[in-house]
C-alpha positions as CSV (number, residue, x, y, z in Angstrom):
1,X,84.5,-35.7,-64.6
2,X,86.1,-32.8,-62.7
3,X,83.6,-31.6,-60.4
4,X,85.1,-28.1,-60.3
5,X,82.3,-26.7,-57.7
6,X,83.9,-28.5,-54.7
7,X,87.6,-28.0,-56.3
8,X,86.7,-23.9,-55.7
9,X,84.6,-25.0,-52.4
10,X,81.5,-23.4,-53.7
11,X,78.0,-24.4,-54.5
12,X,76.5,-25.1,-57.8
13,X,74.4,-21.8,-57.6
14,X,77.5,-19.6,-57.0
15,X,77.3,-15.9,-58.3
16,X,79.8,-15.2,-60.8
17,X,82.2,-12.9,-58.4
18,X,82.0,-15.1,-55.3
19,X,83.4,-18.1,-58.4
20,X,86.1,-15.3,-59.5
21,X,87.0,-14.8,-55.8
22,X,87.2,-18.2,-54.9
23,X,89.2,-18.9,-58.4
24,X,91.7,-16.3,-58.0
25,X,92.4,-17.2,-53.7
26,X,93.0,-21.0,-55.4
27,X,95.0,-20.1,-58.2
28,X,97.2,-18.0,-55.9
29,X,97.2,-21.2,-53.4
30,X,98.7,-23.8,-56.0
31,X,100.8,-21.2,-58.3
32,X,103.0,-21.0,-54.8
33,X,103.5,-24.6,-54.6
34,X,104.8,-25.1,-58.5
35,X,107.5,-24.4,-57.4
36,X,108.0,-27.1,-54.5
37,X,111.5,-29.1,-54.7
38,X,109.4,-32.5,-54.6
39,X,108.1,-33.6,-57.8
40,X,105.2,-35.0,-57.0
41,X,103.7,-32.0,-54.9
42,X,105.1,-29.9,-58.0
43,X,102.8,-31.9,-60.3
44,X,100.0,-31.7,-58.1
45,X,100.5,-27.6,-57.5
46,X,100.5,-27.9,-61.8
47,X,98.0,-30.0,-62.2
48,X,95.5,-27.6,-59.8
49,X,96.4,-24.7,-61.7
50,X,95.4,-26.1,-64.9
51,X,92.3,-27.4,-63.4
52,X,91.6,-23.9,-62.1
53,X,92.4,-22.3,-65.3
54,X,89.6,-24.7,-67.4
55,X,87.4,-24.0,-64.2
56,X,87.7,-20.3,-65.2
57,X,87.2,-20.7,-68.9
58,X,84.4,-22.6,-68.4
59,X,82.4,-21.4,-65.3
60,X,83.1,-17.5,-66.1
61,X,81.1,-18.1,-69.5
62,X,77.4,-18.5,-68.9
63,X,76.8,-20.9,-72.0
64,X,79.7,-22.9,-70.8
65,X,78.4,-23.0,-67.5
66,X,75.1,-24.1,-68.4
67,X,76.3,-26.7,-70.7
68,X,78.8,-27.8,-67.3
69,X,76.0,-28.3,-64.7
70,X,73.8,-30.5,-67.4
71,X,76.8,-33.0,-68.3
72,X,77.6,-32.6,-63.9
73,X,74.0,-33.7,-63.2
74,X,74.4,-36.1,-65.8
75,X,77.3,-37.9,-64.5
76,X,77.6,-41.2,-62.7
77,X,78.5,-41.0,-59.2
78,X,82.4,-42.2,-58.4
79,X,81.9,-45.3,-56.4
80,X,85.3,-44.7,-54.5
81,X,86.2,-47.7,-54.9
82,X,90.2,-48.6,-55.9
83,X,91.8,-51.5,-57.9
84,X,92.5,-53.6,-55.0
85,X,94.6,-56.0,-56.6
86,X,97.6,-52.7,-56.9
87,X,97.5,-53.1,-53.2
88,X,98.8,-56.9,-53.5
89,X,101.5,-57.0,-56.3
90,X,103.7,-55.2,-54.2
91,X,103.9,-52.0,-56.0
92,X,104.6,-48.5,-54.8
93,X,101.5,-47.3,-52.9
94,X,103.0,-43.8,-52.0
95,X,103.5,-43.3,-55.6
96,X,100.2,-44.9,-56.8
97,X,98.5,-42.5,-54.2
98,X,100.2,-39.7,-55.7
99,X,99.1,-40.3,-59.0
100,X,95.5,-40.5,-58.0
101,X,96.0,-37.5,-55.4
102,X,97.1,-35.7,-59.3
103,X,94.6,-37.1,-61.2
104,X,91.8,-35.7,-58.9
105,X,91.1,-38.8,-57.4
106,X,91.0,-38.1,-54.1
107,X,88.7,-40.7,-52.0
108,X,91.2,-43.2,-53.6
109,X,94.2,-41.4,-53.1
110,X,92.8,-41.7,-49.0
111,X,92.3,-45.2,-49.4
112,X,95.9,-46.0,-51.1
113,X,97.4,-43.6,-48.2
114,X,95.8,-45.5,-45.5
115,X,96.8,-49.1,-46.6
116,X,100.4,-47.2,-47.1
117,X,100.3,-46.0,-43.4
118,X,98.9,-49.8,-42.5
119,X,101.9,-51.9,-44.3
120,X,104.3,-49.6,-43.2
121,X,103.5,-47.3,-40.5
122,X,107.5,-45.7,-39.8
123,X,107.6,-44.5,-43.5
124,X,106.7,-40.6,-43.4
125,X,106.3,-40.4,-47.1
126,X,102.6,-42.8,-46.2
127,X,101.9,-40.2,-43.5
128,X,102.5,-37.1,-45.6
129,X,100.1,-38.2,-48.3
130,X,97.4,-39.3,-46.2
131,X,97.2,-35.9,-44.5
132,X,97.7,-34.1,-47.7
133,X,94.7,-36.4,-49.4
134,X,92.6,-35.5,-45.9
135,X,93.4,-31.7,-46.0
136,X,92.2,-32.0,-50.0
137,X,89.1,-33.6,-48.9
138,X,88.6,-31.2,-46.3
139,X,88.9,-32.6,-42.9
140,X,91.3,-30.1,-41.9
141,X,91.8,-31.9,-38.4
142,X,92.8,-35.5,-39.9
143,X,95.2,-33.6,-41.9
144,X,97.2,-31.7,-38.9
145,X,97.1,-35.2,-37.2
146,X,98.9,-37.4,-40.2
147,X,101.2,-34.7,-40.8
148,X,102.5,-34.4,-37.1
149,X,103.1,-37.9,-37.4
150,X,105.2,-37.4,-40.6
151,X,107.3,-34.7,-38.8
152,X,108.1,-37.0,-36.1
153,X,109.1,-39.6,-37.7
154,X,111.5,-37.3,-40.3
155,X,111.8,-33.8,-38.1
156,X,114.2,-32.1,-40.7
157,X,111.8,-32.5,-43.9
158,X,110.8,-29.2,-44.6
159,X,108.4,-29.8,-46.8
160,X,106.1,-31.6,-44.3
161,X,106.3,-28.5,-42.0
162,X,105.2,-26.3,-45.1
163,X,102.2,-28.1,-46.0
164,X,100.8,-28.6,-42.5
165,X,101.2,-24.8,-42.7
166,X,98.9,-24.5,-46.1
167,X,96.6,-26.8,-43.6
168,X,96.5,-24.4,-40.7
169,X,96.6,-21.5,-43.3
170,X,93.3,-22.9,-44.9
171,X,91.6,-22.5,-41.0
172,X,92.7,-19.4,-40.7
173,X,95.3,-20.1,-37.9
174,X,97.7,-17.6,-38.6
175,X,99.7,-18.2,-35.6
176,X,100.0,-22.2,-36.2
177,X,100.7,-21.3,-40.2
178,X,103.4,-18.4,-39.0
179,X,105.2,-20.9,-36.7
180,X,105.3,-23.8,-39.7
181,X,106.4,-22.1,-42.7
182,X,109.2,-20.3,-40.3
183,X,110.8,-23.8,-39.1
184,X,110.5,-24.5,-43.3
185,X,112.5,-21.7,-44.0
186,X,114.8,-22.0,-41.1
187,X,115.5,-25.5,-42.3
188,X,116.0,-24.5,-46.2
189,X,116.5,-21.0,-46.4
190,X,117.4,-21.4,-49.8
191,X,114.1,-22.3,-51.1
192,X,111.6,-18.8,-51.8
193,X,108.1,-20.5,-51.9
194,X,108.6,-21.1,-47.8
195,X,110.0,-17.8,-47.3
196,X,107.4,-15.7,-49.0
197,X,104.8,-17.7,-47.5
198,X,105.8,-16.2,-44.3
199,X,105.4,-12.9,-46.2
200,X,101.6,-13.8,-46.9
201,X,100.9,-14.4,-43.7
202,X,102.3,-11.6,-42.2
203,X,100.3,-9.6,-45.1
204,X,97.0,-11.1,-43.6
205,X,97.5,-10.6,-40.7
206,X,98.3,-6.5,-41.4
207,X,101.9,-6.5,-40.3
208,X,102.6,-5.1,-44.2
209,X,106.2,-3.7,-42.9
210,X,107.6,-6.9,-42.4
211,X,105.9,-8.7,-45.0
212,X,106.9,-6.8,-47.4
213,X,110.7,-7.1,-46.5
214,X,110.6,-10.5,-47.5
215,X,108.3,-10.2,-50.6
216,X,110.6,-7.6,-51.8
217,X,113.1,-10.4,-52.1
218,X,111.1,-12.9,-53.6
219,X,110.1,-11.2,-56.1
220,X,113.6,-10.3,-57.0
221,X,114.4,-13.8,-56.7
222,X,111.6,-15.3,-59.0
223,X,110.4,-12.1,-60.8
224,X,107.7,-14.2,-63.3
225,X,106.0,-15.6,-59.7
226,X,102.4,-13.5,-60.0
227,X,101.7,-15.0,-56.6
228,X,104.4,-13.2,-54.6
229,X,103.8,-9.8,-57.2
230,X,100.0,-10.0,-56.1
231,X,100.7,-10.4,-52.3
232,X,103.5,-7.2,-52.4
233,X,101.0,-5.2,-54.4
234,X,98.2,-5.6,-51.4
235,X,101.2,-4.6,-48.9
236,X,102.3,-1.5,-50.8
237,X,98.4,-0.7,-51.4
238,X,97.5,-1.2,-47.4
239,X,100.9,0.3,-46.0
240,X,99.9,3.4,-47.9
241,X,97.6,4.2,-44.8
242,X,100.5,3.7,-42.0
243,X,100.6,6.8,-39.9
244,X,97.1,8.2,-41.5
245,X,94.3,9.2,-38.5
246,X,90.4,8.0,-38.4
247,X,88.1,10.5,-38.8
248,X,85.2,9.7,-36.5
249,X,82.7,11.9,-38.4
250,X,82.8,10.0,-41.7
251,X,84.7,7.0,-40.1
252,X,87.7,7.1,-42.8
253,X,91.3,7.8,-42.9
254,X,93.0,10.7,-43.7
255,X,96.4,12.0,-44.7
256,X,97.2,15.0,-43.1
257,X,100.8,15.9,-43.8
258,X,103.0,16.0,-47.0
259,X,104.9,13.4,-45.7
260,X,102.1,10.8,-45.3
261,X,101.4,12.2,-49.1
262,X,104.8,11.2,-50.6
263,X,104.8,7.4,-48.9
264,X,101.4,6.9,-49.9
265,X,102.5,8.1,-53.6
266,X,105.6,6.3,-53.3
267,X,104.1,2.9,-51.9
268,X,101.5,3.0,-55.0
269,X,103.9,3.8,-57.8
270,X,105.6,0.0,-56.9
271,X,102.9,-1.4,-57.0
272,X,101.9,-0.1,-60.2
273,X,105.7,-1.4,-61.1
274,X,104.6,-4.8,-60.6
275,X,102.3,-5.0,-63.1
276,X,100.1,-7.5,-61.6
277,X,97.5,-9.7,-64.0
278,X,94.6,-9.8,-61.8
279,X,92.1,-7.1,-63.1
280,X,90.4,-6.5,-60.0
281,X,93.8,-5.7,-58.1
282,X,95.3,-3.8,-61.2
283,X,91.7,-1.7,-61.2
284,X,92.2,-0.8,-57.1
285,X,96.0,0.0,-58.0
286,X,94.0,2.7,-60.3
287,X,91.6,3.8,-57.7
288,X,94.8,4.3,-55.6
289,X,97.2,6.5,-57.6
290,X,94.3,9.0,-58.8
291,X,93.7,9.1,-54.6
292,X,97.2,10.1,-53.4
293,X,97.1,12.4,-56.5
294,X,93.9,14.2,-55.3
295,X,96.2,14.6,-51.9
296,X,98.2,17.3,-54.0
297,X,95.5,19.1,-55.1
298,X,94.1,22.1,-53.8
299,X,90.8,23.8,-52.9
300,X,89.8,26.8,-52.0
301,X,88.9,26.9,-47.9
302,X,88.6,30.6,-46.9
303,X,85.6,32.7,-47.0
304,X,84.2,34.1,-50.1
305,X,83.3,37.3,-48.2
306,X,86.2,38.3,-47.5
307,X,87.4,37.5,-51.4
308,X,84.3,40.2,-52.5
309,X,85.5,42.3,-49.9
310,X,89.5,43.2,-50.7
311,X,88.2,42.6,-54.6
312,X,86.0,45.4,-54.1
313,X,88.8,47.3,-52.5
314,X,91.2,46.3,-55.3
315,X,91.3,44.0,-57.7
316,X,94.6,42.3,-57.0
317,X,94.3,42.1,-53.7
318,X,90.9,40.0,-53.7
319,X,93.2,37.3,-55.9
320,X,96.1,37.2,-53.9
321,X,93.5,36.5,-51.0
322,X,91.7,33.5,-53.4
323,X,95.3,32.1,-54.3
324,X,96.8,32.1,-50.6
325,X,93.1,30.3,-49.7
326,X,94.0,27.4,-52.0
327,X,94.9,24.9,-49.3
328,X,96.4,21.2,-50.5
329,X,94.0,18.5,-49.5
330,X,96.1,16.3,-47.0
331,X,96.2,19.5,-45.1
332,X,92.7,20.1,-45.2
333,X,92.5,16.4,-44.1
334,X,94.5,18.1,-40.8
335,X,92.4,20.7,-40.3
336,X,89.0,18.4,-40.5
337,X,90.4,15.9,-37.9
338,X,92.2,18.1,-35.6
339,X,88.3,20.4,-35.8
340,X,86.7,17.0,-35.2
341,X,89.0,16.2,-32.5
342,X,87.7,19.0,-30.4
343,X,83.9,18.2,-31.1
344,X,83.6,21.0,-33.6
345,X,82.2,20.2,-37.0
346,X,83.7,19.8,-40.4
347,X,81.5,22.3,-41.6
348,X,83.1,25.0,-40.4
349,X,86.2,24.3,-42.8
350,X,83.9,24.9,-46.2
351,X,84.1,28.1,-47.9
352,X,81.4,30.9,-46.9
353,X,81.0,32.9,-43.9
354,X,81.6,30.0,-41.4
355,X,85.3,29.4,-42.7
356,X,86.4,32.5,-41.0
357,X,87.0,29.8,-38.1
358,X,89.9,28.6,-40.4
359,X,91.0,30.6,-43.2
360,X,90.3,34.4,-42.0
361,X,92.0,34.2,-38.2
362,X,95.4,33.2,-37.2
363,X,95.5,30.1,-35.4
364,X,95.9,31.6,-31.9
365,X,92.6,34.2,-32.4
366,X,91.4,31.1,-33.7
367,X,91.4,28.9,-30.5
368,X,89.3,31.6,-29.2
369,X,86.7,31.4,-31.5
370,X,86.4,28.1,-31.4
371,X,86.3,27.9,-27.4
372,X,83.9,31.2,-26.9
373,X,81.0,31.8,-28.7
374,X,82.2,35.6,-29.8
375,X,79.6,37.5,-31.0
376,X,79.3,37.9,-34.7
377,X,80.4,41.1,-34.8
378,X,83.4,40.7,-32.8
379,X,84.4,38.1,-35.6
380,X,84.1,40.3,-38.1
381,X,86.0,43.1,-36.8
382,X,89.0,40.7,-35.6
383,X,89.1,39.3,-39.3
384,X,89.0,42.8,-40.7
385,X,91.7,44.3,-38.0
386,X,94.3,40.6,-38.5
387,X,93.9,40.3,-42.6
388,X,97.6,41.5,-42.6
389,X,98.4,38.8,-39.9
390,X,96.6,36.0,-41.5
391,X,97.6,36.8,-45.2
392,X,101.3,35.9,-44.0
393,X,100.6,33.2,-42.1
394,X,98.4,31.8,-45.4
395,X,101.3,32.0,-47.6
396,X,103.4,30.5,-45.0
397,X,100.9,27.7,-44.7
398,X,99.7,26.9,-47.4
399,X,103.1,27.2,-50.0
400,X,106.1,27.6,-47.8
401,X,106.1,25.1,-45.1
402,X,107.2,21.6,-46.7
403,X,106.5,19.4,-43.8
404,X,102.9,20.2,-42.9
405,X,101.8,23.6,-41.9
406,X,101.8,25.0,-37.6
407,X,99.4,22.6,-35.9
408,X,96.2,24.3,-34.7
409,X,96.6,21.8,-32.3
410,X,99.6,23.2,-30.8
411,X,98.8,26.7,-30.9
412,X,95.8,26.4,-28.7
413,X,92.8,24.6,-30.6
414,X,93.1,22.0,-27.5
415,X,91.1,22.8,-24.5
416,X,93.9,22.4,-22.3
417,X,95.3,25.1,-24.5
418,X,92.7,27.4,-24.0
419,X,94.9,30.0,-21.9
420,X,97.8,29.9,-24.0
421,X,95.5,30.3,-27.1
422,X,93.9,33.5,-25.3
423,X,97.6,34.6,-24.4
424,X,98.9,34.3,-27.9
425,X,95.7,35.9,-29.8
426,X,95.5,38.9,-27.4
427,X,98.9,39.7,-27.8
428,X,98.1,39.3,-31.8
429,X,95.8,42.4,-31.2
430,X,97.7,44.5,-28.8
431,X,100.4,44.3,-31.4
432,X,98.0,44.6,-34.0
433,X,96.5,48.1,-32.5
434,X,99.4,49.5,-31.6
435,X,101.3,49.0,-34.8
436,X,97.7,51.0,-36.3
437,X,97.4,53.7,-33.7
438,X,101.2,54.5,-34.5
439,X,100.4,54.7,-38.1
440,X,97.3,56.8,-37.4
441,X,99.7,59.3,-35.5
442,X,102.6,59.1,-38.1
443,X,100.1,60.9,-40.6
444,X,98.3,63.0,-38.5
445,X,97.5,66.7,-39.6
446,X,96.6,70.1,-37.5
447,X,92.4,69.9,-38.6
448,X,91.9,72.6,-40.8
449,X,88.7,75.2,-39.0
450,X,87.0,77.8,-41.5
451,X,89.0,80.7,-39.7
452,X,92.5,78.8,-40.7
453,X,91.4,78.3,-43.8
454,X,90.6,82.1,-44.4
455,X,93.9,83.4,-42.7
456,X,95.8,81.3,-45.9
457,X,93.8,83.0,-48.5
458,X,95.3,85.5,-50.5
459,X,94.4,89.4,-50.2
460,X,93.5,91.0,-53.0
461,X,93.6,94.7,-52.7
462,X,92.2,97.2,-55.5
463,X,94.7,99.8,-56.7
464,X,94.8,103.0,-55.3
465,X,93.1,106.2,-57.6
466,X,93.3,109.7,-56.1
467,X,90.8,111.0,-58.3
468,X,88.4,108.5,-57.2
469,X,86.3,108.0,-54.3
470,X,83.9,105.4,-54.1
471,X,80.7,106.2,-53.6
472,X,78.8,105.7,-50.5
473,X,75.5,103.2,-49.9
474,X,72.5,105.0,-47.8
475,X,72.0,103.0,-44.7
476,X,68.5,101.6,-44.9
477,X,66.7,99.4,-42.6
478,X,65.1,96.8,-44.8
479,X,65.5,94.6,-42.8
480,X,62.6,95.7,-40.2
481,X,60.4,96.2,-43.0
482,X,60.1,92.0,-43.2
483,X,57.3,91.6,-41.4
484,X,58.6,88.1,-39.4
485,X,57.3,84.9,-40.7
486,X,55.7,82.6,-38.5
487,X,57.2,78.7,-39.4
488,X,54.2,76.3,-40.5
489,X,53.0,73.9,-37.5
490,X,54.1,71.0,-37.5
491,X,52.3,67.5,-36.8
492,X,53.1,65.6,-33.6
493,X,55.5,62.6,-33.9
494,X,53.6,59.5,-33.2
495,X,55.1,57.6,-30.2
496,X,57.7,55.3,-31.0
497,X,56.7,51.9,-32.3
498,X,57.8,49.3,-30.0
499,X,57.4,45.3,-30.6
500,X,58.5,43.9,-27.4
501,X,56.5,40.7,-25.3
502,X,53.5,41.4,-23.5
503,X,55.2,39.7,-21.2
504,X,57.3,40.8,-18.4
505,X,60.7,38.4,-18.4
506,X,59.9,36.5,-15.0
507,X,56.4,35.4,-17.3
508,X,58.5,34.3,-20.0
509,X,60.9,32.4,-18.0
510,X,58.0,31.2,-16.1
511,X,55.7,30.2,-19.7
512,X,58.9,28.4,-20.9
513,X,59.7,26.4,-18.0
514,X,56.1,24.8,-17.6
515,X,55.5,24.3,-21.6
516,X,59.4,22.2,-21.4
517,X,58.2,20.4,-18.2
518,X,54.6,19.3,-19.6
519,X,54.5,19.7,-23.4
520,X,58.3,19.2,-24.1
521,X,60.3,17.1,-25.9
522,X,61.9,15.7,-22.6
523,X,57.9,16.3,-20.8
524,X,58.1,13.7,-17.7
525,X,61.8,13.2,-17.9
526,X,63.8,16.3,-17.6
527,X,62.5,20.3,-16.2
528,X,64.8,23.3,-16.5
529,X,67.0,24.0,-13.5
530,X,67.4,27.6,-14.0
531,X,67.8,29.6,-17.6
532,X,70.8,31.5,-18.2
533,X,70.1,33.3,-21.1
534,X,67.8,34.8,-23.4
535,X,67.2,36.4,-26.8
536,X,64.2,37.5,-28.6
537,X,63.6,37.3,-32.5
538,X,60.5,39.4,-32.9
539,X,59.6,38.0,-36.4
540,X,55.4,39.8,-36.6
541,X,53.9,41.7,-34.5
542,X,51.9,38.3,-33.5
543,X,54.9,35.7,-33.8
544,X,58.6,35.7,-31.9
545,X,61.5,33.5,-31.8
546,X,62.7,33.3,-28.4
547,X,66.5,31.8,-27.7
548,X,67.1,30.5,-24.6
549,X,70.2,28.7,-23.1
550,X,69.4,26.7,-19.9
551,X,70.2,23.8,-17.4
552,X,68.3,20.9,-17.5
553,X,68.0,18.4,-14.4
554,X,65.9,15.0,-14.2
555,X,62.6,14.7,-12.7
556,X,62.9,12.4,-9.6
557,X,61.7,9.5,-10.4
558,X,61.1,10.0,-14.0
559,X,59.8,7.6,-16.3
560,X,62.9,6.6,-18.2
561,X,65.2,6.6,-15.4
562,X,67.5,9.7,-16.5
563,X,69.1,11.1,-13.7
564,X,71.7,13.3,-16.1
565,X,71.8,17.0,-16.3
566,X,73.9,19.3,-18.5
567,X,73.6,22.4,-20.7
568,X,70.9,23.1,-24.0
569,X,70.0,25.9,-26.2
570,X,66.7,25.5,-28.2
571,X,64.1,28.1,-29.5
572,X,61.0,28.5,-28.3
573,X,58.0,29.8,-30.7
574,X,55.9,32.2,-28.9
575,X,52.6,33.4,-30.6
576,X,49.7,35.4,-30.0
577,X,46.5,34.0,-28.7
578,X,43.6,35.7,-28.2
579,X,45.4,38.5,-26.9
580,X,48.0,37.5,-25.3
581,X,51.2,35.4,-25.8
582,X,51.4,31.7,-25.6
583,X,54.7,29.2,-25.9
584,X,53.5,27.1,-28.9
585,X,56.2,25.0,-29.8
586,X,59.9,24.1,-28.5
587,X,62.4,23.4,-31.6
588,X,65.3,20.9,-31.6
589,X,68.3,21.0,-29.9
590,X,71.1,23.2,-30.1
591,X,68.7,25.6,-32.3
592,X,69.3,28.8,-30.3
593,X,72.2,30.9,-31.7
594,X,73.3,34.6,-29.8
């Protein structure tokens, strides 16, 4: 009886998908070798596969499984033990071990090969059998040992140098398995089962160019061969990725040109041509085509703001700012890792008020932003003042240029580029203002006064009547009559509410300093140096939010052994306490925003 748990080199309790795994790496192993120019390995290659094919039918059905392991337990134990006598009436014993090698007898098959080697230890065929009945039984080393006797003793066989390659393939000795199936090939070029298992290897061993060169052939020379099809559809699937960057943040790669798109979309559509029959391979083909399709695809990356903003102005102009916002996806890809790069934050590519980083500045003002910590305010009035500016260079971007849009990179998003970005964006605004100020002065009018006004009116004169003259008003002097009207008194203003610290700044500084040295988070370890700035968030009367930016230093001597220093900005809670103000609590870092 078959024991089909060591023929997959698994244990009886397998899972079901560590049995499919080890099925299908065995079934590509042996479908290879059917197609070996010597008989008797060809049997054996077709004998395996239909062994591994009943293995599948009946381990991968849980009835049939169960009914397996009971008749397994059930069986006697081979006794290894051969017919002797075959060994005396001078028959074949390379073929007799062979047939047992075929049959699945493999202990015997050792034993027929070793009396071979003994009676006649120059015949290569004896040594060749031996090692591949050791490598079957699994001792690997045995195996190298009786086929480097074979090769010496018949150097041009190049089936011998193939098969100690399967045996160095099997330990994982890529190098050793390279070098074997090359001098196989080089010795029968003609033959494609050598030749494309120098493809595999290269495969494993991620050099997918050159693997797939030879593949490619292969397949056109035996185009029914599912072994060769599955090993080009891994190398079209993991060549995809050539050129595409790691993204440290969520430690993936990303395709961040159009180029990268289309040989990713190219490289999938073969392998979709090959129609492979493994499931699991067919289902990551799948996977990998609706993938490089989402590449194409666009989202919207700008700020929503400014969308209300121009679609409060006009319509249309609030949807021509939404369309020239819909960015492709390997480009956003770009924009994350070259943000990333610079020990920014992803975040600041996602739609909302933080996207003006990306979507509302052209890249030059943009390197600026990202380097100096502008004010709000400033922000704003640059995105308002360069929409013109950044609407063109959207379109550009975004639908116009084919092979990936102007690098932020190059334009001054790189620290080293920090002058040239600050060059570039205040030249965007000097030309910018000027181009306004001359349009302000194109239209510009006299202002219109109340006397100017009155001049331009019309005169309107009665007609002249010599019978009549009008008649003449008294001259009264009502006016002093009024006696004068005293205005109503008026309550004082109150003083001017004011909600400032009762705390001078030098008591501030001072509270803060002694609550980070002995109540901190870094208490014992670290002490501020000296604080650089502050800001004050008066939230109540009775509780403020104080942001402070400030060098740290170590304590000498401290605890942990820090001796480090550098640059944090935290908030500090201050609230009142029985009249007075008290730091209560120091929030985490990088919490303080001005």
């Amino acid at each position: 009886m078959i024991n089909f748990y060591n023929l997959l080199k698994v244990s009886t309790t397998a899972a079901e998908e560590e049995i499919k795994k080890a099925i299908n790496r065995e079934l590509r192993v042996w479908s290879n070798r059917t197609n070996a120019p010597q008989i008797e390995r060809r049997q054996e290659a077709e004998r395996m596969v239909k062994q591994l094919e009943e293995a599948e039918r009946i381990l991968l059905d849980a009835a049939r499984r169960k009914e397996y392991d009971l008749q397994l337990q059930a069986a006697p134990t081979p006794t290894g033990r051969v017919d002797e006598t075959v060994i005396h009436e001078g028959v074949d014993l390379v073929q007799e071990g062979w047939r047992l090698l075929i049959a699945g007898n493999i202990a015997e098959a050792i034993f027929v090969a070793t009396q071979a080697t003994q009676r006649d230890s120059g015949n290569p065929e004896a040594w060749a059998l031996l090692g591949q009945a050791k490598y079957r039984w699994g001792e690997i080393e045995d195996a190298i040992y009786e086929y480097k006797r074979a090769i010496n003793l018949r150097p041009n066989d190049p089936s011998y140098y193939f098969d100690l390659g399967c045996v160095y393939e099997s330990a994982e000795r890529w190098q050793d398995a390279l070098l074997q199936f090359q001098r196989a090939a080089q010795i029968d070029p003609s033959t494609t089962m050598y030749r494309a298992a120098i493809g595999a290897i290269l495969i494993k061993n991620e050099k997918y160019q050159e693997g797939i060169e030879i593949l490619e052939r292969c397949v056109q020379e035996e185009p029914d061969n599912a072994s060769y099809k599955w090993y080009l559809a891994i190398a079209y699937l993991e060549s995809r990725f050539a050129g595409w960057v790691f993204d440290p943040e969520d430690r993936t790669y990303l395709c961040i040109s159009k180029g990268q798109a289309d040989t990713a979309k190219a490289l999938v559509q073969k392998a979709k041509a090959l129609n492979v029959e493994d499931p699991e391979l067919a289902a990551e083909i799948g996977k990998a085509d609706a993938g490089v399709e989402d590449l194409y695809k666009r989202r919207f990356t700008g700020s929503w703001i400014m969308v209300g903003f121009w679609t409060l102005c006009y319509i249309v102009p609030g949807i021509l700012w939404y369309l020239v916002n819909l960015r492709p996806n390997y480009k956003i890809n770009r924009d994350i890792y070259e943000v990333t790069q610079e020990g920014k934050k992803s975040h600041l590519l996602v739609g909302g008020e933080a996207a003006v980083y990306i979507s509302a500045l052209p890249p030059g003002i943009r390197g600026i932003i990202l380097h100096f910590n502008l004010p709000r305010f400033v922000v704003w009035f640059l995105v308002l003042l360069l929409s013109p500016v950044t609407f063109l260079y959207l379109l550009y971007d975004n639908y116009l240029s084919e092979g990936g849009s102007i690098s932020l990179h190059d334009l001054g998003l790189s620290r080293e580029k920090a002058p040239v970005a600050a060059a570039i964006g205040l030249g965007v605004v000097i030309l910018v203002a000027i181009f306004s100020a001359m349009f302000w002065w194109s239209g510009r009018k006299t202002p219109i006064t109340t006397s100017t006004y009155y001049s331009h009116a019309p005169t309107i004169k009665e007609p002249e009547r010599p019978d009549y003259t009008p008649p003449q008003k008294k001259k009264t002097d009502t006016m002093a009559k009024i006696p004068p009207s005293t205005p109503p008194s008026l309550p004082p203003k109150p003083p001017a509410q004011t909600d400032q610290l009762a705390l001078t700044r030098e008591q501030l500084n001072s509270s803060i300093i002694n609550f980070y040295k002995s109540r901190g988070e870094w208490a014992g370890i670290f002490e501020i140096d000296y604080i650089e700035k502050v800001r004050i968030e008066n939230i109540s009367p009775n509780f403020k939010k104080v942001h402070v930016r400030y060098r740290f230093k170590p304590i000498p001597g401290n605890r942990a052994g820090r001796t480090d220093t550098g640059y944090d900005q935290r908030v500090f809670i201050v609230k009142k306490i029985g009249g007075s103000f008290e730091v209560t609590q120091m929030l985490g870092h990088m919490s303080a925003v001005f």
